[in-house]
Structure formats: structure tokens, C-alpha cells
C-alpha positions as CSV (number, residue, x, y, z in Angstrom):
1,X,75.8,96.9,104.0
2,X,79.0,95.7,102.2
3,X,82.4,96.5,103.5
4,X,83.0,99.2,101.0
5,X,79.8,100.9,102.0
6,X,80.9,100.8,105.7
7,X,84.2,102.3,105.3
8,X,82.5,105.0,103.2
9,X,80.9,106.1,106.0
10,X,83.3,105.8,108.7
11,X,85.8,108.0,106.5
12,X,84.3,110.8,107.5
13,X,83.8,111.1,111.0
14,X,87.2,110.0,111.4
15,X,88.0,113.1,109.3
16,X,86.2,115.0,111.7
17,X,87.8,113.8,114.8
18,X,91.7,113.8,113.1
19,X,91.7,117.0,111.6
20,X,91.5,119.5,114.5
21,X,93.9,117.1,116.3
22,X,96.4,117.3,113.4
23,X,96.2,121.6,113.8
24,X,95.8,122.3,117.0
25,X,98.7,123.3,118.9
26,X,100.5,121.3,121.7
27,X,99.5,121.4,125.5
28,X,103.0,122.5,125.9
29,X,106.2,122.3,125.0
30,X,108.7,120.1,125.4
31,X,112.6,120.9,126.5
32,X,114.1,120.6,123.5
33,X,111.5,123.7,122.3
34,X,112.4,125.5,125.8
35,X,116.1,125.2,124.8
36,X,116.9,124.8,121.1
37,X,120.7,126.3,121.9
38,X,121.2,123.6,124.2
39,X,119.9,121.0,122.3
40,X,122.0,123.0,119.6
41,X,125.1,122.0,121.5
42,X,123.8,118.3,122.7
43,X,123.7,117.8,118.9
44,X,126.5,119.2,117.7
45,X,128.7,117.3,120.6
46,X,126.9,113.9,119.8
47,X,127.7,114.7,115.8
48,X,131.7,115.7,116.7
49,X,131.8,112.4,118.6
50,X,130.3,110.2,115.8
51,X,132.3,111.3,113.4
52,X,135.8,111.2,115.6
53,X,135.1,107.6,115.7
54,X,134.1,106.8,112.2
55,X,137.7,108.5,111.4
56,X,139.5,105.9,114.2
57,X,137.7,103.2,112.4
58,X,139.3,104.3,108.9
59,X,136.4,106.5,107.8
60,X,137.1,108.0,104.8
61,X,134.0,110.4,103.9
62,X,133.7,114.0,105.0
63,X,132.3,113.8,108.2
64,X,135.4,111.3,109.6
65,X,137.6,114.1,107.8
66,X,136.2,116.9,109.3
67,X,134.3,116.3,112.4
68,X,134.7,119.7,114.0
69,X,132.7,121.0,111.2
70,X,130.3,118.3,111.1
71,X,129.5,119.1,114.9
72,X,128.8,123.0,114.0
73,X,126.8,121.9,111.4
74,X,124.3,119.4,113.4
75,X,124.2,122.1,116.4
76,X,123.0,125.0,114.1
77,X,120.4,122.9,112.2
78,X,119.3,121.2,115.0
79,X,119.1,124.8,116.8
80,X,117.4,125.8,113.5
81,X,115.2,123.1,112.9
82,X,113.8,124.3,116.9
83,X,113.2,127.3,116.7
84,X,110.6,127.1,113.5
């Protein structure tokens, strides 16, 4: 039996053990699913704070120009991205 051959016919009972394991929903959630809002706001925070010191560093794109905005924007797609 060449290599080939064996790989052939590994392929799919491998299938068969990955698939179910790729669908099947988590045990449980974690925290940031318990608490998108606050994970929201841990996101937005962490954003603000990168881009306040991208701007004290000479930063010249849009997120050292406009951090607060760059903080909403994380927090609500981070909140967003959670909730799904």
C-alpha cells in the first residue's frame, strides 16, 4: 500500500470525526459571550488608549487624530461582532 493509497483512506474517517466537531455548539460560553457590552467597553478603552499614544508619538493617520472616535468604533464592533 503506497502512501497515496494510505492517505486515501485515512481522509475519510478523519472527515467523519472533524465534521461534527467543527458544527456542534460550545460546552459553554465564555465571558466575553456572557458580556459583549463589557467587552464592548474593554475594547473601546484599549482602542482610545492606542491611539492617544500613536498621536504623542507624532502619528499622523486617523486613528492618532481622532482617538475618541476610534474607541466608539472598536467598542460597538467588538460589542457587535459578540453578540452574532
Amino acid at each position: 500500500m503506497t502512501t497515496l493509497t494510505r492517505t486515501a483512506a485515512l481522509l475519510p474517517a478523519i472527515a467523519a470525526l472533524a465534521v461534527p466537531a467543527l458544527f456542534a455548539a460550545p460546552a459553554q460560553a465564555g465571558v466575553l459571550h456572557k458580556h459583549p457590552t463589557a467587552a464592548g467597553v474593554g475594547a473601546g478603552m484599549a482602542a482610545h488608549h492606542m491611539a492617544k499614544n500613536s498621536a504623542a508619538k507624532g502619528g499622523h493617520g486617523m486613528m492618532a487624530r481622532h482617538p475618541k472616535a476610534t474607541g466608539v468604533a472598536a467598542g460597538m464592533t467588538a460589542h457587535h461582532m459578540l453578540k452574532k
